[in-house]
C-alpha positions in Angstrom: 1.5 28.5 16.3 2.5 30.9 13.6 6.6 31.1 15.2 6.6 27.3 15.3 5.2 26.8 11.6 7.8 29.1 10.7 10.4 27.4 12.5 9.0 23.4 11.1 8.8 24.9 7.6 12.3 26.4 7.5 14.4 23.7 8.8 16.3 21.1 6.4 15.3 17.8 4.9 17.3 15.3 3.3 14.4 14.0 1.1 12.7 17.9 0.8 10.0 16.0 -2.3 8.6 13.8 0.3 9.4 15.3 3.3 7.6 18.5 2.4 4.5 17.0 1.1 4.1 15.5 4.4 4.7 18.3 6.3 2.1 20.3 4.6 -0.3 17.7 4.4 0.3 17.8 8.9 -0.3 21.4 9.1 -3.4 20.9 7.3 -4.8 18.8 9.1 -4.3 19.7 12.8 -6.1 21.8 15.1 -5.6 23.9 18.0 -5.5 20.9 20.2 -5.2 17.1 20.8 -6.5 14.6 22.7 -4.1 12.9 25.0 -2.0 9.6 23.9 -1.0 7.0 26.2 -0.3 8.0 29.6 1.4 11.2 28.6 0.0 14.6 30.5 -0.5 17.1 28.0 -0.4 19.7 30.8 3.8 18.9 32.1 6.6 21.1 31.0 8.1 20.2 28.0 11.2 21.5 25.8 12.2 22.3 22.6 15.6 20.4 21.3 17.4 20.2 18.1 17.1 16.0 16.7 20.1 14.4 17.2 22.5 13.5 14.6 23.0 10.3 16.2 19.1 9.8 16.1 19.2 8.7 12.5 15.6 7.3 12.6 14.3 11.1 12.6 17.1 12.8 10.5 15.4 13.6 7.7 11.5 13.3 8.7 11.3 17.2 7.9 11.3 18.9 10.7 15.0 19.8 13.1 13.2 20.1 16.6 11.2 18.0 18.4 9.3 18.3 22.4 10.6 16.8 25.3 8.7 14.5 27.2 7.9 12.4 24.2 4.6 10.8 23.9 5.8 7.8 25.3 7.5 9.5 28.0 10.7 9.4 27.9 12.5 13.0 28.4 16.3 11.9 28.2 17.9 11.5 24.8 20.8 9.7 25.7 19.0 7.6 28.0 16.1 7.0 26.4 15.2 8.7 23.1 17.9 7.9 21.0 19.2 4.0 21.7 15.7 3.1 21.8 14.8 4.5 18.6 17.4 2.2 17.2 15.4 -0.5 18.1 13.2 1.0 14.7 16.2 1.3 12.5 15.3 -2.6 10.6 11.6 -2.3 10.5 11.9 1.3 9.0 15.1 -0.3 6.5 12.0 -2.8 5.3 9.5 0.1 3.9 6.8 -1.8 5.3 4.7 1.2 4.7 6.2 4.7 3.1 5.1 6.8 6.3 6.3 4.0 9.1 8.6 6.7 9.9 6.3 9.6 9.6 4.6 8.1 12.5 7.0 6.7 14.2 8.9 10.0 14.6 5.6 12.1 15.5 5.9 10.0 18.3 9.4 9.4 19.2 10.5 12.5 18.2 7.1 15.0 17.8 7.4 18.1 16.0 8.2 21.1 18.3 5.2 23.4 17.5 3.0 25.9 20.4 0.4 22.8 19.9 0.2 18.6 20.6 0.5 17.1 16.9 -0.5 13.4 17.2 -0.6 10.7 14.6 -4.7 10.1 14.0 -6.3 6.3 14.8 -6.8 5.7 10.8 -2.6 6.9 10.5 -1.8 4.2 13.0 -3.9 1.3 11.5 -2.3 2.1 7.9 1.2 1.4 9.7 0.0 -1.1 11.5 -1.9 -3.7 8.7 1.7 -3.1 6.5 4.1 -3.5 9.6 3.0 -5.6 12.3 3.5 -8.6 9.6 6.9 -7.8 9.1 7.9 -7.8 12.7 5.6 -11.0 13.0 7.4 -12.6 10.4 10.4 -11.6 12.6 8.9 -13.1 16.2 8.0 -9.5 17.8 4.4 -8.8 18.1 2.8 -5.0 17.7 4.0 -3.0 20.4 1.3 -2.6 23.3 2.1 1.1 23.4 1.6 1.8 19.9 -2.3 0.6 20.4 -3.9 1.9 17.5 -7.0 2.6 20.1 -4.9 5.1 22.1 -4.8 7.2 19.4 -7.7 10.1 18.2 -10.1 8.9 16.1 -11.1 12.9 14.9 -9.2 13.6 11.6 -9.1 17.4 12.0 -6.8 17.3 15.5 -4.2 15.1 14.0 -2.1 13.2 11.3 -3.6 11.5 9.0 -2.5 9.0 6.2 -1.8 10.6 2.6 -4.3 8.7 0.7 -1.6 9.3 -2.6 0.3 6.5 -0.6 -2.0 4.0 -0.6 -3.3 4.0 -4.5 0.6 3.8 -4.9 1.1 1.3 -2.8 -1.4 -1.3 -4.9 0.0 -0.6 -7.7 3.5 -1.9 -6.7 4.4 -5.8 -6.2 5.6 -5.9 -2.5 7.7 -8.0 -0.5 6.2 -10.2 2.4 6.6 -12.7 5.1 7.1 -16.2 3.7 8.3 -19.9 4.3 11.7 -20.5 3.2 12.9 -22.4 0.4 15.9 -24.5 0.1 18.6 -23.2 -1.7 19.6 -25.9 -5.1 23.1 -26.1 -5.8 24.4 -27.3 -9.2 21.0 -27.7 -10.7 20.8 -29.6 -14.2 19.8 -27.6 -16.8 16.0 -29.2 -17.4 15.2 -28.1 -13.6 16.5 -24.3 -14.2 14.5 -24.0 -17.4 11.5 -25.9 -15.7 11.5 -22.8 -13.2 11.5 -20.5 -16.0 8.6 -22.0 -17.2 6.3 -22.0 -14.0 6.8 -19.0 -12.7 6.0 -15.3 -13.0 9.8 -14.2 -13.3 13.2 -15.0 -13.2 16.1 -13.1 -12.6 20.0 -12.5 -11.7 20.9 -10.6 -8.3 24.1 -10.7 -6.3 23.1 -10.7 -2.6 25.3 -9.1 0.1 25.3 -9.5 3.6 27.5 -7.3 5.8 30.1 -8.9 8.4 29.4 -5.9 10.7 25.9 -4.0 9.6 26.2 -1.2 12.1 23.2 0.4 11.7 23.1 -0.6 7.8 20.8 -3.3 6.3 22.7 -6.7 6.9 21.1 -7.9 3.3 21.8 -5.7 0.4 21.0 -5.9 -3.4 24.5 -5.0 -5.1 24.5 -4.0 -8.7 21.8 -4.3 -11.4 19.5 -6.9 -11.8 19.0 -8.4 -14.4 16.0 -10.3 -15.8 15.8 -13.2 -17.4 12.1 -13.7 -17.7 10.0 -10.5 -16.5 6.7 -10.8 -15.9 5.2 -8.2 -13.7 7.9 -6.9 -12.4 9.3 -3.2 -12.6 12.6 -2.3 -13.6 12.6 0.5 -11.5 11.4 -1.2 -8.8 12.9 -5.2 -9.0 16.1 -3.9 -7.2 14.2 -2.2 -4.0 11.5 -5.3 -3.9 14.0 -7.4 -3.6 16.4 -5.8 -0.9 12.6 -5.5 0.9 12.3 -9.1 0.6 15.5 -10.0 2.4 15.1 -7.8 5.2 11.6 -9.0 6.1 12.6 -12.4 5.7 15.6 -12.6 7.9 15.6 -15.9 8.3 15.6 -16.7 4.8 18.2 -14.1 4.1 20.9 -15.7 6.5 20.8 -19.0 4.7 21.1 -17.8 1.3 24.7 -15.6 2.0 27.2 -15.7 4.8 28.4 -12.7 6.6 31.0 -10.9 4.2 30.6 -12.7 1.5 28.3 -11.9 -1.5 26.8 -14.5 -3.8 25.0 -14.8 -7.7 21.7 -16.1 -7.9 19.2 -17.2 -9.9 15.8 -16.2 -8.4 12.5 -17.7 -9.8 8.8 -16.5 -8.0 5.0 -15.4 -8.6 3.6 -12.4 -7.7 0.2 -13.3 -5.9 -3.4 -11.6 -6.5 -2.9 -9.3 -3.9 0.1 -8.0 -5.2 2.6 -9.7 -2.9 5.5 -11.5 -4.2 7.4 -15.1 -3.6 10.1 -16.2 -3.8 10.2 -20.3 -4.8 13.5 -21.2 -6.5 16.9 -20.2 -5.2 19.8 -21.3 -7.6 23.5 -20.2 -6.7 25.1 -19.3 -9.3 28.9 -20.4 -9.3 31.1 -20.4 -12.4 31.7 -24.4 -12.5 27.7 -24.3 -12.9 27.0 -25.4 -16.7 23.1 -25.9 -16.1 22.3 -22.7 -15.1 24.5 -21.0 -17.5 23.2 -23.4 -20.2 19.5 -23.0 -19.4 19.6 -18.8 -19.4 21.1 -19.1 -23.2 18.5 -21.6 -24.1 15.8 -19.8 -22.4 16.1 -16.6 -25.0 15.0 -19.5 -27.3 12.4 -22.0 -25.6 8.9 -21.9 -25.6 7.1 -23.5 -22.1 
């Protein structure tokens, strides 16, 4: 165990901060042994090999090597490992939860150490309540295999969620599955300042969508955004929520830009009791459009 901690804790990480915290907060918490996940047998022969750069899910989870068998399996990497850990790449480019790929990887990709490090039951369910939405909202259910039931229940063989993460987590608006809106072109300038008025916040984003996404998040946020009328929104934060927002709601997202092109708009919401966010009123912003540009001067002015 101690040659394989040494090895875990010396290799590279592209995000060392979180990475590291992580990583610690793993070797903490496991034991000498595991209990066995899925169908896997704990007692085959398994290998040591260095993650792939081409296995960009697990680049920079904190660790370089990871066992072979997996614990679903699968013992090939070109066969198996990697192309179907690109079936991962969008849900992890959501940040439906900020260790989805913590435990994705500890099972994809598990650490190479001289013991079985599993993700625990209560690790899985975190994931799980934040994910499984988002890939709901996207018409794929919660993968069988990743049955929150197969996993240990015991907290001391296993990892478990950082409970940092989750205070964090309520204290953040986040993006969610919702119904789509139309998208109003040339609104008059009573109905832009109307949205002001009944809604948490308001502001300018220029939404991207890629031609070609290659591996890249089709919908992107590009530049600053700007805020017309706050609310609770962060500053820090607005950018990210909203880029969140478009990947979870793909179906939303295609209708608002075409592929290669990037469009202005004027976004009005709420942000619910529970923290989550939506999106009502969708105004494209084009140059020929007085109301719009009319109703943001007046707005620094007006009184609902």
């Amino acid at each position: 165990m101690r040659g394989a901690s040494k090895r875990l804790l010396s290799s590279s990480c592209a995000l060392p901060g979180l990475c590291q915290l992580f990583l610690m907060a793993a070797l903490l918490a496991v034991a000498l042994f595991a209990s066995p996940l899925l169908a896997f047998d704990l007692g085959q022969s398994t290998r040591c090999v260095t993650i792939p750069n081409q296995m960009k899910v697990c680049k920079d989870v904190g660790y370089s090597e990871m066992r072979l068998p997996n614990f679903l399996g699968h013992s090939s990497l070109e066969g198996e490992v990697v192309p179907r850990s690109e079936d991962w790449r969008p849900l992890l480019q959501t940040g439906c939860h900020p260790q989805a790929q913590a435990f994705l990887c500890s099972i994809i990709a598990p650490v190479c150490l001289d013991t079985f490090i599993q993700p625990c039951r209560s690790l899985c369910v975190a994931v799980r309540d934040s994910c499984a939405p988002v890939l709901a909202c996207q018409g794929h259910p919660w993968p069988e295999a990743l049955n929150c039931d197969r996993f240990a229940a015991e907290e001391d063989m296993c990892l478990t969620p950082l409970a940092k993460f989750s205070h964090f987590l309520k204290d953040l608006p986040k993006a969610v599955c919702q119904k789509c809106h139309s998208v109003e072109v040339a609104p008059a300038m009573k109905t832009v300042i109307s949205a002001f008025c009944h809604h948490d916040f308001a502001v300018t984003a220029k939404l991207h969508r890629l031609r070609h996404p290659a591996g890249e998040p089709e919908f992107q946020v590009e530049g600053r955004v700007e805020f017309i009328r706050q609310g609770p929104l962060l500053p820090y934060d607005t950018q990210h929520l909203l880029q969140d927002w478009l990947l979870i709601n793909l179906s939303c997202a295609s209708a608002l830009v075409r592929p290669g092109r990037s469009q202005l708009y004027v976004l009005t919401g709420s942000v619910q009791p529970d923290g989550s966010i939506a999106l009502v009123r969708f105004f494209p912003w084009h140059k020929k459009d007085a109301g719009i540009a009319l109703a943001t001067r007046k707005w620094k002015h007006h009184r609902c």
